[in-house]
N, C-alpha and C positions, 0 to 999 in steps of 0.2 A: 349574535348568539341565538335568538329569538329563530332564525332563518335556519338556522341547525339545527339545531332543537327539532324544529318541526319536521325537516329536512330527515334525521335520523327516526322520530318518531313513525313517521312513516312510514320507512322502511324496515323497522321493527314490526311491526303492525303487516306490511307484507310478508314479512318471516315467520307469520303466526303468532306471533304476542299477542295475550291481551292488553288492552289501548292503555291499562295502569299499569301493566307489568312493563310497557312499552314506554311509556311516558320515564317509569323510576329509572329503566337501563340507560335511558339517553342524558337524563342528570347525571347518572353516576358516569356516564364516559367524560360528557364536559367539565365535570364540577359544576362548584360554583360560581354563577353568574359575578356577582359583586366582586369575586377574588379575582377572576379573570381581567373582569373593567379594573382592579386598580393594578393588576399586572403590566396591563397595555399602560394604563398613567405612566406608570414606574419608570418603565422605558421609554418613551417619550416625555419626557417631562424633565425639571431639575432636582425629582425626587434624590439622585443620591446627593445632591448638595445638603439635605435635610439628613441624609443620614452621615454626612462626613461630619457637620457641626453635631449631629446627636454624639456620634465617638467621640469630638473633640470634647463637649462638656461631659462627657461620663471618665474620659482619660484625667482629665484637669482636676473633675474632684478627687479622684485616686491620688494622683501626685498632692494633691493639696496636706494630705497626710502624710506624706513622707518627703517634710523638707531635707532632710538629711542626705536624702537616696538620690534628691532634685539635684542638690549641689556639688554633689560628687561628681555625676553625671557631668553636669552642666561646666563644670571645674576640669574635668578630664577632657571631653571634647573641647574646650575654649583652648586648651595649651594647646592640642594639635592643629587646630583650624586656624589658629591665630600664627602659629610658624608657618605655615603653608601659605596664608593669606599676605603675608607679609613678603616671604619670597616671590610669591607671584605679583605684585604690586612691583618688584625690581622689573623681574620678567615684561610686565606690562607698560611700565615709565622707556626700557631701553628696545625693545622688542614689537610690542604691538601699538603702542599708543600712537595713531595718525601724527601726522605733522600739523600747527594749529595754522589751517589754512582753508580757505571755501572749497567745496566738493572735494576730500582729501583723495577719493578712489578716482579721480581722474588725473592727480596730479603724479607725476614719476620722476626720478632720478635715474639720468642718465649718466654712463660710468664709461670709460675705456679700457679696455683690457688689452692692454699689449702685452703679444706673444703668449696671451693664456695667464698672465699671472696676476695676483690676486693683489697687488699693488700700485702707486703711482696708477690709480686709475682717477686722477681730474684732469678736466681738458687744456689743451692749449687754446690760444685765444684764436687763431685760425681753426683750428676743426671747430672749434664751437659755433664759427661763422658760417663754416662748410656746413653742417649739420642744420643751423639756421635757418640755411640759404634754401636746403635741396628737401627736406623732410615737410613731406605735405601731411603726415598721421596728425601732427600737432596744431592746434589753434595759436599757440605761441611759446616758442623758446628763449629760457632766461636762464644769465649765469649770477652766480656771485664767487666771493671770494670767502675762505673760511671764519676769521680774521684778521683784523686790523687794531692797530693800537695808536690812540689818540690822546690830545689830553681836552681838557673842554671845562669853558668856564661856566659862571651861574651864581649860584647863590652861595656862598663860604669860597673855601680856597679851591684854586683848580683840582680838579678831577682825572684820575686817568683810566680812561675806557676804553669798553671794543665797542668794533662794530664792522661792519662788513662793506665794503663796494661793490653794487649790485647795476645789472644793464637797465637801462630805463624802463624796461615793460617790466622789471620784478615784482614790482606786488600788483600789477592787473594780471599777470600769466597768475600768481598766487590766489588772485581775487579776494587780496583784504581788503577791507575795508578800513577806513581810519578814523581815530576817534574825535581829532579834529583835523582840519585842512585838506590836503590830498595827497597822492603819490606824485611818484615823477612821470612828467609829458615826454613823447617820443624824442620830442626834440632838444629834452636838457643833459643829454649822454656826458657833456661837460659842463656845465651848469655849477656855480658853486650852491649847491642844493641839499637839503640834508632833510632828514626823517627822523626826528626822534621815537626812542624808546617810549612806552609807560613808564614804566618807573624812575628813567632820566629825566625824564617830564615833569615829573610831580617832586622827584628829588633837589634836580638843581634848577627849577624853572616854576614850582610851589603850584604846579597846574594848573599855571595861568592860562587862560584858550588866547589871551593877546600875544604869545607867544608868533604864534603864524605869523608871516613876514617880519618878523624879528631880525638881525645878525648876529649870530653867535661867533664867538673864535673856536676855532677845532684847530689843534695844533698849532696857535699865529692866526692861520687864517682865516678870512671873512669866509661866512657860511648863511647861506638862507633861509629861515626854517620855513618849510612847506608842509610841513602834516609829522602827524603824531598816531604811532601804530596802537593799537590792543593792548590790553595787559599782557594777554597771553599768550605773544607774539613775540619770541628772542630768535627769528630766525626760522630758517624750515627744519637743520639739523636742531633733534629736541634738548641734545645735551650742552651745545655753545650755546652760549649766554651774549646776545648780539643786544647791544643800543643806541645803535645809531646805523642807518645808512647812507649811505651817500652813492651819488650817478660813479659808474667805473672808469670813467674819463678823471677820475681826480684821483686815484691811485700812485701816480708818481708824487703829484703834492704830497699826499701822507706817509709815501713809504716809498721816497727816491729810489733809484734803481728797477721798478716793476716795467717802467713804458721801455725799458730794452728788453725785456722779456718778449719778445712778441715770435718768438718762431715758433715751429711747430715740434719743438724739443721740448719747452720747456712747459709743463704741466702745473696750474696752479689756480685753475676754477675750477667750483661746480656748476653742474650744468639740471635744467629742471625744465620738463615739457608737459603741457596741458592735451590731455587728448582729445582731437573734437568728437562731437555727437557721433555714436554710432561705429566709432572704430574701438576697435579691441586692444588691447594689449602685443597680442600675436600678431596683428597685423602693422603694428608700430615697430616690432624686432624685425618681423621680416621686410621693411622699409631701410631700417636701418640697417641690417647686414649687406644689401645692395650699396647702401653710400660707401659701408667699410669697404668692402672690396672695388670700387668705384674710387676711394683714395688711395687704395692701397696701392692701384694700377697710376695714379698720380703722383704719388710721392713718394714710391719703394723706399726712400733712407728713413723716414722717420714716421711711414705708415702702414708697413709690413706688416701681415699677421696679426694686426691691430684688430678688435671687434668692438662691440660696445653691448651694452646689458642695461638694464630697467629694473628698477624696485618701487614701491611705494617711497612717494617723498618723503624724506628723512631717515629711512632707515640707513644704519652704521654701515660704513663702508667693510668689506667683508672680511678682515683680514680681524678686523680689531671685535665685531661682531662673532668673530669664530672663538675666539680670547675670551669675549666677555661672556658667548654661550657656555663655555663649559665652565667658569666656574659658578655661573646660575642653574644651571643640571646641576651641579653636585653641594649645589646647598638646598634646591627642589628634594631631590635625591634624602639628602637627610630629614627635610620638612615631615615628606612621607614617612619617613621612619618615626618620626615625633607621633605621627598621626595613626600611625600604625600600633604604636604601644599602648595609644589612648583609647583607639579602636578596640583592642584586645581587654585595656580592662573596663571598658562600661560594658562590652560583650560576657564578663565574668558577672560584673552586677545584674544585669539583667537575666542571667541564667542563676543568678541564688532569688531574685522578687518571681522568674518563674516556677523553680522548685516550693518557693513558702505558698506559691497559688495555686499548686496540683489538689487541694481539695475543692477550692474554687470554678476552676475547671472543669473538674468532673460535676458538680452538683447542675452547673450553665448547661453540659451536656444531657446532662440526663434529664433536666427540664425541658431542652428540646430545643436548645441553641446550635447551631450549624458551626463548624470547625473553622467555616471560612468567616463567619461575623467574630468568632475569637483572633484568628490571626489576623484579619485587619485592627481591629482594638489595639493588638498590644503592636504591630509596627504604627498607628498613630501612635500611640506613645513613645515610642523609642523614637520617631524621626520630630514630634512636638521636643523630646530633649535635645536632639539630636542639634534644632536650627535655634533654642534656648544657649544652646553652647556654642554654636556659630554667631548669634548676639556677641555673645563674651565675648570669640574669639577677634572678632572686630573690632570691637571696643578694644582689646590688650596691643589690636595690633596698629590702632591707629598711633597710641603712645609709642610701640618701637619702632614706626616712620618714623616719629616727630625725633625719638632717640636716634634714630641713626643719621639723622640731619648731621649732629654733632662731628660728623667723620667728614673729613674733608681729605681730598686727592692732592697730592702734594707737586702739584702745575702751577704755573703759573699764570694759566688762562681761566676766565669766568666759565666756570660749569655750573649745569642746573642739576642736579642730580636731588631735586628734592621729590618724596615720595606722596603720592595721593590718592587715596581709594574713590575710583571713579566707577560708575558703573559697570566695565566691566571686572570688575575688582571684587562689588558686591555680588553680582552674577556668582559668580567664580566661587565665593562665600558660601552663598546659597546653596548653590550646585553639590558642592563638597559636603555641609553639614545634612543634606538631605542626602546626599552617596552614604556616610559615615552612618546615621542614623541606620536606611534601611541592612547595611551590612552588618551592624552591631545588633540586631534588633529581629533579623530573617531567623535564626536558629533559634534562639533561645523563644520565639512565638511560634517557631514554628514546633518546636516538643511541648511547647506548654498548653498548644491548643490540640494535642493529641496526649491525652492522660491514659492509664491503663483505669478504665471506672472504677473497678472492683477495688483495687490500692489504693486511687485518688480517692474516693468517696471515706475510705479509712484513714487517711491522712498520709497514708506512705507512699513517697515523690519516687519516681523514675527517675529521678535529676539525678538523685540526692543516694548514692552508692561508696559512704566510706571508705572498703574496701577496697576499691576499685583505682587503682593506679593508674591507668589510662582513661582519664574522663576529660569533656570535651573543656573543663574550667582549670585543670593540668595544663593540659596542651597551650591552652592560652597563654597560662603563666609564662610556660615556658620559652613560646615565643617572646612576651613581654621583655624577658629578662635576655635575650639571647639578643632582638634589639637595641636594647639599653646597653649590651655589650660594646655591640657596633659606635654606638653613639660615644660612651666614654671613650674607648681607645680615640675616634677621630678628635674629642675634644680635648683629650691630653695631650695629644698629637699638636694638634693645632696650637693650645696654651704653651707646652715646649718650646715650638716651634716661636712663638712670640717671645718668651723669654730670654732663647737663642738670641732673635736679632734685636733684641733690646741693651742686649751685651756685646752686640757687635763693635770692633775695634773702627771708628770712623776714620781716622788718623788725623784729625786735626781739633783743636779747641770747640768746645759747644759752651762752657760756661760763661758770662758777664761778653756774649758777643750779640752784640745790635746788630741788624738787616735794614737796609731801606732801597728801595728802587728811585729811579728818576731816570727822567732822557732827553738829553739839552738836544739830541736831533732830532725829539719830536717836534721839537717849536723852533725850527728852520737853522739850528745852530749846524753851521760846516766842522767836517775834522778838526783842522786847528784849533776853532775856539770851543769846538765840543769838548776835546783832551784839557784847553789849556783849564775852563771852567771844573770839572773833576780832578783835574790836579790843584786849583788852587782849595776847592771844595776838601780833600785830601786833605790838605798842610793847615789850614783852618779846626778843621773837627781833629785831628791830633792832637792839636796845645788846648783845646779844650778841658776845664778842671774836669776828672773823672775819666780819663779818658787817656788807654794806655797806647793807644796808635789805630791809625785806621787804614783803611783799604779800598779799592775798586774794582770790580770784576764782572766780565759782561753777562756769563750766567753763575747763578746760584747753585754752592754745591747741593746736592740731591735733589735739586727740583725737576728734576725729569726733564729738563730742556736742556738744550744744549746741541752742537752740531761736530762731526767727528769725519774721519777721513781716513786712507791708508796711509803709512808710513814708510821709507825706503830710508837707509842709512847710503850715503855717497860715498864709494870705494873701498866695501868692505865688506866680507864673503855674507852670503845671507844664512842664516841659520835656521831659516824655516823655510819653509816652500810658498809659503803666501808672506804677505805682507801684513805687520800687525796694522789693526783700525786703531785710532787713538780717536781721543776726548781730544776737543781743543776749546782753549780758554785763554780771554785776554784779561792781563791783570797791570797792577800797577806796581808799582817797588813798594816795597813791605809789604805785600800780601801775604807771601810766608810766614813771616815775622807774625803778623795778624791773624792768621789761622793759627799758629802753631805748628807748620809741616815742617819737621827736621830737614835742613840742607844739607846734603851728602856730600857732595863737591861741587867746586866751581863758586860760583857770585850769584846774587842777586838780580832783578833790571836795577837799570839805573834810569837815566836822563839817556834814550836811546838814542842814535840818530836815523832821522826820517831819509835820508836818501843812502845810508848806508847799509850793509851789512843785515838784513832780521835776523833778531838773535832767540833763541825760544831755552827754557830750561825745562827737563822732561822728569820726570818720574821712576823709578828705581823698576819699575813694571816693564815700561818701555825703553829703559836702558839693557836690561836682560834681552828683551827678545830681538836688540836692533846691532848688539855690541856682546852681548854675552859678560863675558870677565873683563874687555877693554876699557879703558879710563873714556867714557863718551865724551868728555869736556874738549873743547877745539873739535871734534867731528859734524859734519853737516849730512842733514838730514831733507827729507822735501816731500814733498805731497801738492797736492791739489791746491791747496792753498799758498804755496810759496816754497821759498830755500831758506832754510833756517841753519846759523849755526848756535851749536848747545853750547851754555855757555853755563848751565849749570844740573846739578842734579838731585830733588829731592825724595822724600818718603812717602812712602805710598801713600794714598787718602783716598777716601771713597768717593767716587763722582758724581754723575746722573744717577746713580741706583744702589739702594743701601743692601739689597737681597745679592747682588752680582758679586762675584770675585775684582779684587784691585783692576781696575781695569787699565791698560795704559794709555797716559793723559801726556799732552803736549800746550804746555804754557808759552802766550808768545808777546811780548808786550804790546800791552792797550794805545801805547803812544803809535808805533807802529802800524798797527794792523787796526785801528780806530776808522771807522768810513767803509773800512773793505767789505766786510757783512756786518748787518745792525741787528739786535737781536730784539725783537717783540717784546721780549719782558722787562728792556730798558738796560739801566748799569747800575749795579747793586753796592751799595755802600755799605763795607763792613767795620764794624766800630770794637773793638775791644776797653772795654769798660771795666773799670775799679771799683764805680761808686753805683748807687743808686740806677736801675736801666732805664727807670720809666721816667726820670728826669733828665738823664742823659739823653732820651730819645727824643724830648722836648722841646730842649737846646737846638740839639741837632735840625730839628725842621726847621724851628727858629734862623738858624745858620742857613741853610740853603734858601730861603725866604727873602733871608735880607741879600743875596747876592743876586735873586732873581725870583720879584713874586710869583708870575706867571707860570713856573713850574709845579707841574702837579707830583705830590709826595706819594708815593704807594707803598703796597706789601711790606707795610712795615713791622716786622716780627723781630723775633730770635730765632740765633741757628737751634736752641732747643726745642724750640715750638716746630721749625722744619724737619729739628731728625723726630720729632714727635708725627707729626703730618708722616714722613717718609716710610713711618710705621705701617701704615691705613690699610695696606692689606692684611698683614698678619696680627692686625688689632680689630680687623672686622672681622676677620676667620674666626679669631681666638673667643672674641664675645658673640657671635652667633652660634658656635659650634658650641660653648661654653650654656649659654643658654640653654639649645637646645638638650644637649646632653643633661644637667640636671634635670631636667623638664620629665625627659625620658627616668633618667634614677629614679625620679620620687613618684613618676607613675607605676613604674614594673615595681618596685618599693609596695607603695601602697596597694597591689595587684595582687602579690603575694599575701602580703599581711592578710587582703580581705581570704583569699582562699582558705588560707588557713586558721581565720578567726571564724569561716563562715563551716570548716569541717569539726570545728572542735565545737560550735554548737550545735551540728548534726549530730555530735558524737557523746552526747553529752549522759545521756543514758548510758550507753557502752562502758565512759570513764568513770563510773558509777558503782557498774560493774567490778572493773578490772580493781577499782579502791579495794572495793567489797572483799575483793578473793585475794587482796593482801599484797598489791601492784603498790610500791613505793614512787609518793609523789616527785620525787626528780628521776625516774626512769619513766614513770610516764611522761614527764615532760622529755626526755630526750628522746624519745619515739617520737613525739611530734616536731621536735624540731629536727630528727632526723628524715623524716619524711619530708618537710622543707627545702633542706638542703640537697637532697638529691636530687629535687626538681631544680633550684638553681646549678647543680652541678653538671647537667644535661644542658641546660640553656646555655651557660660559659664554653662547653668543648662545641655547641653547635656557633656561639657568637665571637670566638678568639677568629677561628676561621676566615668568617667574611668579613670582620675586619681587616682582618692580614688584605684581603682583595680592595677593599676601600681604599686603604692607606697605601697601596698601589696607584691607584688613581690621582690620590691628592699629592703627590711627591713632587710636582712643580711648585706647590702651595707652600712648602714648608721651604723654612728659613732654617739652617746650621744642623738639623736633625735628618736621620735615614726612617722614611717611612717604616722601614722594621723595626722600630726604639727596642731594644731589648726593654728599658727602663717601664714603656708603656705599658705594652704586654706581660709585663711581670708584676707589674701593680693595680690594673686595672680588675684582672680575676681577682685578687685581695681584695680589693677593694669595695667590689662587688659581692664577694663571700660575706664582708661584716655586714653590708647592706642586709642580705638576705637575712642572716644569724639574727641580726634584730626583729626584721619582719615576724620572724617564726619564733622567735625565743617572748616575744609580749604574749601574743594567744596562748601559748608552751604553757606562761607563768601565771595564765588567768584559769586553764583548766587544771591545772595543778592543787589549784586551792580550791577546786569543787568538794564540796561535802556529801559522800556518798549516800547517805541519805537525801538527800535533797534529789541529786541526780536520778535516784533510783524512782521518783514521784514525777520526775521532769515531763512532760510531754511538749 
């Protein structure tokens, strides 16, 4: 400065100045020195961190005054942040959350795509060798198997679990680590070798570390425990629930018939590749497309057209991840809508604390505060409530994780579907309540730090125009309420829609009926003695006191499991052009009887015979489409699985899926078709009961106990508790949608109210007036609530609308209801109108009883 100074001085001085007149021109062109030097500080320096903490302590005492205005705020943003936060957290558990494995962004899942389609993509155990063999991208290739189902002893009565068979390098390609012992060595491919779980670990083994070189029984057989995985390790898929592994040379031990699988037809691993240093992604696909077309030219029958694809390890394979995406967009979808109406009203509040501070503002300005140190102040303030209500809405949403624990999928396999706010969770939080903040917060700072002086200094707000029907705390409402539209119709919609399939006709008994699983083939019992043990188990739990007959059957109605085929009726015109697919289920005699499913014609099973005749009795479903009006009794019928003749016919029931129409179902007896396929989830024992259930189910174990300890008891329920489970989608629709929808009501609810509580004490002079000149207090009140009601009566014709388009959308969602409910749409605008009526008819009834005197002194 000093060097300028001089610098201009002088050259003043050559311009004819004298040396004072010269010296004063060259202060006045630089200024002042010292302002200058703290300018340059300013900017280099962490000056403005001193001035974001000066805003944040002059914001905080302003709010320290107005707790009310705090928690409004804070209350309004926590509802919207906390439904958004919550659906993102699904988003994040199914979607982004790595697989819990070492370096997750090197690790990938390998898929096969034959002929393009987005199914049947796991390997055969030869390409997986192929690919093995020929693929240099990778450090090392490892397959496993989805599931397996074991039984496993320890500490109480046996246990029945999963767990997976995996190739020997699976957890070095994984790079886990274990928490005691080790993985498996190249060389124990058949090794009776086993990995426990954590929590199998600690459950049935008390987390002893002497465990290591133990033998445990896994189904019968001798097992050698060699290490014990992570907590947080069920697997590389995030949502099966794996605990145990074992080398995949023991496969046919656990689940006979696998080691004939072996061609290149038959698809039943997954497959998982480590990338080495330095190769890419791209150059791992384009490797791989050379092997595809490289077998394809080797094995044209069964490797045609074949390609193969990469995702991050674990992600869902794509067909069911297409499934699960849309109905997490469309509950994202409404989040935002929640967020949107909370957005709009602390954007109302914040534009009435700026209208009450237009004299504030102007007095800052006219003292010589800059426009732009105002609007930063008050977005500090708005984004300090903004991430106060992000707090909440984390806290509200850690509880509806832990709430929607409660819902369980109605499978029969171990799923993790449990929720947890993990960093990017909070990010996410963050992110949102600081978006939310500054958008709620930009306008309403931005008119308040621009007053007209002359009015603001007199106290009269710019905001603040009674008259004025189109003002920007209108528009808001209106939005408010026009969302809250959207939001009730989908959760009426939804609620219906659960009520619908809560009344759905199942067709068979749910009251006083006991469930239990067990599997004498998982503990090395052959056909004969597996039937004869369930049959004797059968005739035992019958003459049981309490206990009005029981049952056997290999899958559980509604439980989503189960395996199905086409059907052909033998020498008898077809009456469709395809073949119907049927449900197939082995049972035992008196199943019917034990269900409850009406017998239409024909018998029962009996005591079948094994080298004669399979006999199956069908379904009134699949007697229609196989025979029409024909007597099906004596007709034979056949599929993939065998030649059956009908020998009987009963009424419909619902099968794998309580949302689907009757589907048709082909019964074939258990005695017969016992060995032929084994079903994962064991054979289910159903009990119809008179007396007490919980002691009847006691017995019962008791019973299968004494005929064979070694057997492990599972999925012990009622069919009520499974058509409850079978609920789980349209009872998680119903209470999220439910949820959110009030959330929205009692926001645009309260949105309204303030608008209107906050123009009748703008107004409050004026109604003072109108007393004065002989305005009768219930016309004035119906002026203001007529001015209410018009703003909600704009929002409903803009909100009936894009609900109709919503409820377009959700129509696979809903159970027994048409997306257009007449019912919906005709009560949700009612419904809405009394909402509003209230909102507007309290402030109505609070200026009504102003005293025109008082009014008329009001300021």
């Amino acid at each position: 400065m000093e060097l300028h100074l001089e610098a201009e001085i002088a050259e003043n001085v050559e311009h004819g100045m004298p040396p004072e007149q010269a010296r004063r021109a060259a202060h006045l062109k630089f200024g002042s020195a010292r302002r200058v030097r703290e300018q340059v500080w300013e900017g280099n320096s962490m000056a403005w961190m001193e001035t974001v903490l000066r805003d944040m302590r002059y914001v905080v005492r302003r709010l320290f005054k107005q707790p009310v205005f705090v928690l409004a705020v804070v209350v309004s943003l926590g509802l919207g942040v906390a439904a958004n936060v919550t659906i993102f957290s699904m988003v994040n558990r199914v979607m982004l959350k790595p697989a819990p494995v070492g370096h997750p962004s090197t690790l990938l899942t390998v898929r096969t795509w034959p002929k393009g389609e987005d199914c049947c993509n796991n390997f055969s155990l030869p390409v997986y060798e192929d690919v093995r063999d020929q693929a240099k991208s990778f450090s090392g290739v490892a397959a496993y198997q989805d599931l397996i189902p074991a039984s496993i002893g320890g500490v109480g009565e046996p246990e029945h679990v999963y767990g997976q068979t995996v190739t020997a390098n699976f957890f070095d390609v994984a790079e886990m680590p274990m928490v005691a012992g080790r993985g498996f060595h190249a060389d124990e491919e058949r090794a009776p070798a086993i990995v426990l779980g954590y929590g199998l670990w600690k459950r049935k083994f008390a987390g002893d570390s002497a465990v290591i070189g133990r033998t445990v029984q896994l189904s019968g057989h001798p097992y050698s425990v060699v290490g014990v995985a992570p907590a947080a390790f069920h697997g590389i898929d995030g949502v099966l629930y794996a605990e145990f592994w074992v080398p995949m040379g023991n496969v046919d031990q656990l689940e006979p018939g696998h080691a004939n699988f072996v061609g290149r037809d038959y698809h039943w691993i997954n497959v998982m590749g480590r990338l080495k240093p330095g190769v890419t992604q791209a150059m791992a696909q384009s490797e791989l497309n050379t092997i595809a077309q490289r077998l394809e030219v080797a094995y044209p029958k069964t490797d045609k057209d074949n390609r193969f694809e990469m995702d991050a390890a674990g992600t869902m394979p794509p067909r069911a991840l297409r499934q699960v995406g849309v109905f997490l967009a469309m509950l994202l979808v409404v989040a935002t809508l929640v967020l949107c109406i909370a957005c709009a009203n602390v954007g109302n509040l914040l534009l009435a604390r700026a209208a009450d501070h237009q004299r504030e503002m102007a007095v800052r300005l006219a003292l010589g505060a800059t426009r732009g140190v105002l609007l930063r102040q008050m977005l500090t303030e708005s984004v300090l409530l903004a991430i106060g209500g992000g707090a909440a809405g984390v806290a509200l949403s850690l509880w509806a994780m832990w709430a929607l624990g409660a819902f369980k999928l109605p499978v029969p396999l171990p799923l993790d579907l449990s929720l947890h706010a993990d960093w990017r969770v909070l990010l996410y939080a963050f992110a949102l309540s600081v978006g939310a903040g500054l958008l709620c917060g930009f306008v309403p700072a931005w008119r308040a730090s621009r007053p007209l002086l002359a009015n603001g200094l007199k106290g009269e707000s710019a905001l603040a125009r009674p008259g004025r029907r189109f003002s920007l705390r209108n528009v808001l409402v209106v939005t408010q309420i026009a969302l809250s539209a959207v939001l009730l119709c989908a959760t009426v919609l939804f609620l219906r829609s659960l009520g619908s399939a809560s009344r759905i006709d199942v067709g068979f008994r749910t009251r006083g009926m006991l469930m239990m699983s067990l599997d004498p083939m998982e503990h090395g019992y052959d056909k004969a003695r597996a039937y004869q043990f369930l049959d004797q188990l059968r005739a035992r739990v019958g003459q049981m006191p309490g206990v009005s007959s029981a049952a056997v059957v290999d899958f559980a109605p509604l439980s989503m499991d189960g395996t199905n085929d086409g059907v052909s009726a033998k020498g008898v015109p077809k009456l469709h052009d395809k073949d119907p697919v049927a449900d197939f289920y082995m049972v035992s005699p008196g199943y019917f009887d034990t269900m409850g499913i009406a017998r239409l014609a024909g018998r029962d099973f009996a005591e079948e015979s094994l080298t004669g005749q399979k006999v199956a009795v069908i379904n009134q479903a699949l007697a229609q489409s196989l025979f029409g009006r024909m007597n099906p009794v004596g007709q034979t019928v056949s599929s993939d699985n065998g030649t059956f003749e009908v020998v009987g016919v009963v009424a419909n029931a619902k099968s794998r899926y309580i949302g689907t129409e009757n589907a048709p179902v082909l019964y074939r007896s258990l005695q017969q078709g016992l060995g032929g396929s084994r079903s994962d989830s064991g054979y289910t024992l159903l009990v119809h009961t008179t007396g007490d259930s919980a002691s009847v189910a006691d017995a019962v174990r008791q019973q299968i106990h004494s005929m064979d300890p070694t057997l492990a008891v599972f999925n012990a329920t009622t069919v009520e508790g499974t058509l409850h489970d079978a609920l789980f989608l349209p009872r998680l629709s119903g209470t999220l949608f439910g949820v959110f929808g009030i959330a929205g009501l009692l926001l645009a609810g309260v949105g309204l109210y303030g608008v209107m509580s906050y123009s009748v004490s703008r107004r409050t002079r004026e109604i003072g007036i109108r007393l004065a000149l002989g305005a009768t207090r219930s016309g004035l009140q119906g002026l203001i609530v007529k001015q209410g009601m018009w703003l909600a009566g704009i929002a409903v014709v803009i909100g009936v609308p894009l609900a109709l388009m919503v409820a377009r959308v959700a129509r696979s969602f809903l159970y027994g209801i048409e997306p257009y409910d007449a019912v919906t749409f005709a009560t949700v605008p009612v419904f809405l109108g009394l909402v509003a009526m209230l909102a507007c008819w309290v402030p109505a009834r609070r200026a009504a009883k102003v005293e025109p005197m008082v009014a008329l002194r009001y300021e």
